[in-house]
ZATORLO-178792 format. One line per field, with one value per residue: residue number from 1; residue in one letter; x, y, z of N, C-alpha, C, O in turn. Coordinates in nm, 2 decimals. Last residue first. Layout:
<recs>
k <- (NUM/...)
r <- (A/...)
nu <- (X/...)
nv <- (Y/...)
nw <- (Z/...)
cau <- (X/...)
cav <- (Y/...)
caw <- (Z/...)
cu <- (X/...)
cv <- (Y/...)
cw <- (Z/...)
ou <- (X/...)
ov <- (Y/...)
ow <- (Z/...)
</recs>
This chain:
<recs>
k <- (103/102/101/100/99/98/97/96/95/94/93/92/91/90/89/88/87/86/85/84/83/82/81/80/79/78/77/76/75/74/73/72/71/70/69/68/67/66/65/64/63/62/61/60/59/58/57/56/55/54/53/52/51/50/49/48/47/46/45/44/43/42/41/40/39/38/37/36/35/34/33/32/31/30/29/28/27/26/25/24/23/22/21/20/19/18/17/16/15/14/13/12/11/10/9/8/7/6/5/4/3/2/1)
r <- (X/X/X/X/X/X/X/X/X/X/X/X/X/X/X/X/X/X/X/X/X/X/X/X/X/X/X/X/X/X/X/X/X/X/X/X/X/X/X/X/X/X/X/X/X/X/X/X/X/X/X/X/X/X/X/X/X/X/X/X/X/X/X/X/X/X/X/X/X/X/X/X/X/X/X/X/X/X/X/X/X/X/X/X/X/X/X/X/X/X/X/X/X/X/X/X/X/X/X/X/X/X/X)
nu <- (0.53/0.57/0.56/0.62/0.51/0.61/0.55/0.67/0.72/0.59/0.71/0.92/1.04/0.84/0.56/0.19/0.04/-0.03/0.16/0.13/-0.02/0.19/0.34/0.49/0.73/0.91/1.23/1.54/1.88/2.18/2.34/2.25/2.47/2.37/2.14/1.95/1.70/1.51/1.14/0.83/0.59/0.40/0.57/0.71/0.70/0.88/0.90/0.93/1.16/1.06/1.04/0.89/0.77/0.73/0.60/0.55/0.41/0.58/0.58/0.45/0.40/0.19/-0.09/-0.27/-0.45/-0.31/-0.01/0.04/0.36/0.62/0.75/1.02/1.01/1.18/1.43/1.45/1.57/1.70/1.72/1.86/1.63/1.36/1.35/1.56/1.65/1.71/1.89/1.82/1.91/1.76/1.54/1.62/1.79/1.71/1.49/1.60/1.63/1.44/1.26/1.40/1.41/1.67/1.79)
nv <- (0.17/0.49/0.76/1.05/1.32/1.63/1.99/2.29/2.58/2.79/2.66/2.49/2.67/2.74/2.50/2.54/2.37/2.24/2.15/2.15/1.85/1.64/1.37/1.08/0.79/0.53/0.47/0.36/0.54/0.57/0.73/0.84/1.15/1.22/1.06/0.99/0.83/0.73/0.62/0.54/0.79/1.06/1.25/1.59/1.92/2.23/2.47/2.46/2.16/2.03/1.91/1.56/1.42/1.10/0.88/0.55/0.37/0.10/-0.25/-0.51/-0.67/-0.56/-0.43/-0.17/0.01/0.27/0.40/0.77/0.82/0.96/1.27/1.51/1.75/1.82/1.77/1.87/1.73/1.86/1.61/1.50/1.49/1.44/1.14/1.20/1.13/1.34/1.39/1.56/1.82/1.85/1.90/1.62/1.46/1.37/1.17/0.93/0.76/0.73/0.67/0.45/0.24/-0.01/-0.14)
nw <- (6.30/6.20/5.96/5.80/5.64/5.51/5.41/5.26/5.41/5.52/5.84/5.97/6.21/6.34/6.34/6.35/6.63/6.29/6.03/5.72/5.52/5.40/5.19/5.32/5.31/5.43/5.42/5.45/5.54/5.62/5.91/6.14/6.09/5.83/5.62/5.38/5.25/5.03/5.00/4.89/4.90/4.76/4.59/4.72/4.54/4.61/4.69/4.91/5.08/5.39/5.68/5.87/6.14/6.26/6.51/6.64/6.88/7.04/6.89/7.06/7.32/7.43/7.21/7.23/7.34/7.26/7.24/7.05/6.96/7.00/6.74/6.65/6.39/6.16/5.97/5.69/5.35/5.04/4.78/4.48/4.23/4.13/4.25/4.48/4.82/5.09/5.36/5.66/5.92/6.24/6.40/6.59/6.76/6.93/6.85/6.74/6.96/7.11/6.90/6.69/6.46/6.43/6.12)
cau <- (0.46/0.63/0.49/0.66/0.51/0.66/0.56/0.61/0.74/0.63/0.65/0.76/1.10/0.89/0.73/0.34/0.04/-0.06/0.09/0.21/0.01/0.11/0.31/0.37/0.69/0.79/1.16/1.46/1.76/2.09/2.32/2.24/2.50/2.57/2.20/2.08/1.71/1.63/1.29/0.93/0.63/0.38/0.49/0.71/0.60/0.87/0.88/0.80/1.11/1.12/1.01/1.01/0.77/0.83/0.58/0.63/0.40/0.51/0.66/0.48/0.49/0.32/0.02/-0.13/-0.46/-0.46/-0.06/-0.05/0.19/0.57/0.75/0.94/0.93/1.11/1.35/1.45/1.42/1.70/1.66/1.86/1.76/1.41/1.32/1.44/1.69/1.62/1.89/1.84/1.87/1.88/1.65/1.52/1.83/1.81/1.47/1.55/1.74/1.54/1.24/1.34/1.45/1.51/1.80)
cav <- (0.11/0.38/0.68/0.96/1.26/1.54/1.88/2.12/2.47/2.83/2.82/2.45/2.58/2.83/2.54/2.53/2.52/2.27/2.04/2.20/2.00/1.66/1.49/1.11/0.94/0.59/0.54/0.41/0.51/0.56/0.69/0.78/1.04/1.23/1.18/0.99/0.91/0.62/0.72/0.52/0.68/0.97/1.23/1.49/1.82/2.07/2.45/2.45/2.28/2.04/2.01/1.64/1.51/1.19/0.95/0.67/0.41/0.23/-0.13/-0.41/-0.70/-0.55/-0.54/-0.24/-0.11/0.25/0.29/0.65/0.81/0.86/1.22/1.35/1.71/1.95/1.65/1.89/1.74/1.86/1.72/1.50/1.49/1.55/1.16/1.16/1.06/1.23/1.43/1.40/1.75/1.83/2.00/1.72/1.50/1.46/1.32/1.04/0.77/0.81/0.81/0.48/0.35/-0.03/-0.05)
caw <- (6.43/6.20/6.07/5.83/5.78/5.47/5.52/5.22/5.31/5.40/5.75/5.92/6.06/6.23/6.38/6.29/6.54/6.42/6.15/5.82/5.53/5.48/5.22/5.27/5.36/5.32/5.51/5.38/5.56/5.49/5.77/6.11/6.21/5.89/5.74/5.41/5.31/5.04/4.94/4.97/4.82/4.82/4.57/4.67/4.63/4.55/4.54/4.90/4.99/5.26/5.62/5.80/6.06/6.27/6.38/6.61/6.72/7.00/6.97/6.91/7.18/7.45/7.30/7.15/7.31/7.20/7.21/7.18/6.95/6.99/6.90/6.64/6.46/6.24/6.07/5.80/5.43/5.19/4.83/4.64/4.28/4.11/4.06/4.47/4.67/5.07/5.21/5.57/5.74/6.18/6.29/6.53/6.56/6.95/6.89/6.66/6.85/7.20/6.96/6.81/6.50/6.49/6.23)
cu <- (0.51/0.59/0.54/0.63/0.56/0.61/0.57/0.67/0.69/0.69/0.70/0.70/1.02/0.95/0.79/0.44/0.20/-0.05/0.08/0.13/0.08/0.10/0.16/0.37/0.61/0.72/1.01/1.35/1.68/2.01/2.24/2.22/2.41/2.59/2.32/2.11/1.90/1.64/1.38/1.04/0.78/0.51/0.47/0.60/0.65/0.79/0.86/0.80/0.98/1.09/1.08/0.98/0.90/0.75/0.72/0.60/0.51/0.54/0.57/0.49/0.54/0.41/0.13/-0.08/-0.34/-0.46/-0.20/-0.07/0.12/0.42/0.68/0.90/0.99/1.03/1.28/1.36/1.45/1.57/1.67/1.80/1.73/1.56/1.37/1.42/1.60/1.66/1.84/1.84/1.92/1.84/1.74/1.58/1.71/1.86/1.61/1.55/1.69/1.65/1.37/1.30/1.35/1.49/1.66)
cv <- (-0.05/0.32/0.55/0.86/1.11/1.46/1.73/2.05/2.37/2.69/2.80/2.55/2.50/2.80/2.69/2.61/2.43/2.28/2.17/2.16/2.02/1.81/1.53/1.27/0.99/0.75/0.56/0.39/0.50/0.48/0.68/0.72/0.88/1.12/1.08/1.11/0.94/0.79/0.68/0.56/0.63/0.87/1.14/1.42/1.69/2.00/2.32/2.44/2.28/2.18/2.03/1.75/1.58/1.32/1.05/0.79/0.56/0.29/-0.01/-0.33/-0.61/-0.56/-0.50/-0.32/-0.18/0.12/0.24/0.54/0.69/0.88/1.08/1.34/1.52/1.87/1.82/1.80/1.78/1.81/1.71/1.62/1.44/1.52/1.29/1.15/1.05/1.20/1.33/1.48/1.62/1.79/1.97/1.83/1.59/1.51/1.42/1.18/0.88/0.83/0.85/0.63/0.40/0.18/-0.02)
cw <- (6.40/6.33/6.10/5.96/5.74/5.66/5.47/5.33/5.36/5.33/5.67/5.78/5.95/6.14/6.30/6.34/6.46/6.55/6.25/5.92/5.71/5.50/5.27/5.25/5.28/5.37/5.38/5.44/5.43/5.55/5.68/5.97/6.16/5.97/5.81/5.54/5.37/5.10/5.04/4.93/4.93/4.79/4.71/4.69/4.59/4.65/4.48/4.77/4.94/5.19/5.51/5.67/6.01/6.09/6.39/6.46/6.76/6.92/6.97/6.97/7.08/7.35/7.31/7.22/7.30/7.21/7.16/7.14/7.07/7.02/6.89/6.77/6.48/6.37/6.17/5.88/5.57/5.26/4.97/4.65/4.41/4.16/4.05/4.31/4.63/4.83/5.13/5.46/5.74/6.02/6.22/6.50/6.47/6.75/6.92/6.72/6.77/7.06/7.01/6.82/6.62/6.54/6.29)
ou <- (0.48/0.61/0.55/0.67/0.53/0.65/0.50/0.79/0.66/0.71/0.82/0.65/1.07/0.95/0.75/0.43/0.27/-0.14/0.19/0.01/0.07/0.20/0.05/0.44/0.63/0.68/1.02/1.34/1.69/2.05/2.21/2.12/2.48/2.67/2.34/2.10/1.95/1.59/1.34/1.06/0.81/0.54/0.56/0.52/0.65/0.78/0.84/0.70/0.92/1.03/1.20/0.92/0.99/0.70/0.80/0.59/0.53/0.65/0.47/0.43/0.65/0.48/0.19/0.00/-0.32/-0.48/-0.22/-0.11/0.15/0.37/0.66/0.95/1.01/0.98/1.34/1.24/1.52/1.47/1.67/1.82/1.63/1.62/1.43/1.53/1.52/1.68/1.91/1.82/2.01/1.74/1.80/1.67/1.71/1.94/1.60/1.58/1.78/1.73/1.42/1.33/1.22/1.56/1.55)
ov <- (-0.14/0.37/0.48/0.90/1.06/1.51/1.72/2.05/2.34/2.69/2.79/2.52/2.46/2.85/2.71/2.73/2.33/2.22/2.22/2.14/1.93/1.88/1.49/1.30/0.96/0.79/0.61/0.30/0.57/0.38/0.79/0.68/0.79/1.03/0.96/1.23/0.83/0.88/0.61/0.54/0.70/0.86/1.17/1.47/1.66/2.00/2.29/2.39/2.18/2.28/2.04/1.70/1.64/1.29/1.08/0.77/0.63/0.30/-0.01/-0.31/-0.62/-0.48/-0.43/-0.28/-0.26/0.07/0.19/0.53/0.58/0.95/1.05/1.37/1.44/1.95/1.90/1.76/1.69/1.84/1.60/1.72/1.38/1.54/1.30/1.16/0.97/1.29/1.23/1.60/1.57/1.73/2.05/1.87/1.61/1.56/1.54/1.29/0.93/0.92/0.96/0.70/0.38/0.23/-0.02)
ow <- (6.49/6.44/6.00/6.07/5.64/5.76/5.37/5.36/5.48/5.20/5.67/5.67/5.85/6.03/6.18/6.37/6.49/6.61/6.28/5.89/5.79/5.49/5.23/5.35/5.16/5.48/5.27/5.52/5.34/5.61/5.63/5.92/6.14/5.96/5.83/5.53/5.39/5.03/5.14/4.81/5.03/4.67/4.79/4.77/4.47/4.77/4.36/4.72/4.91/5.24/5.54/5.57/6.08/5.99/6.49/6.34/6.86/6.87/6.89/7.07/7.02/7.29/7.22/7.30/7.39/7.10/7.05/7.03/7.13/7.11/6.77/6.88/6.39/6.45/6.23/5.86/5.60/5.21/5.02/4.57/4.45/4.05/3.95/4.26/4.67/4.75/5.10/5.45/5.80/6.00/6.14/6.56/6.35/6.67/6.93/6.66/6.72/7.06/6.98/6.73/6.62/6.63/6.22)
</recs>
């Protein structure tokens, strides 16, 4: 699946349920948008990032996780933890940021 912006952004707020060594855990899609080219040939698509808000009692580690939501299915996706991104969402406050980058 080629994920896009136009396919992500109507799904901001919405939960994945990410498969992890702890369980399934919620992650909130709190953010996506596309990043500046910077040069980039035509050819390769634009960069995409997406932010997603988890529980604060859990840090996931770095790594790649098998992601699951209603409309687009099972995803796997490498996701990093990041502190809350500036300014922060209210859905943001108080828990573990999770970025996800895709170019």
């Amino acid at each position: 699946m080629n994920i896009t912006l136009e396919l992500v952004a109507p799904l901001v707020d919405s939960v994945f349920m990410a498969h992890t060594a702890a369980g399934v855990v919620p992650l909130t899609l709190s953010e996506a948008k596309e990043l500046p080219r910077r040069g980039l040939p035509e050819q390769f698509r634009t960069p995409l990032s997406m932010i997603f808000a988890g529980p604060p009692e859990l840090v996931l580690a770095d790594g790649n996780y098998t992601l699951d939501h209603e409309q687009l299915g099972r995803l796997e996706l490498y996701l990093w933890p990041i502190s809350a991104p500036l300014p922060a969402r209210s859905s943001e406050m108080g828990k573990q940021c999770y970025q996800v980058s895709l170019s």
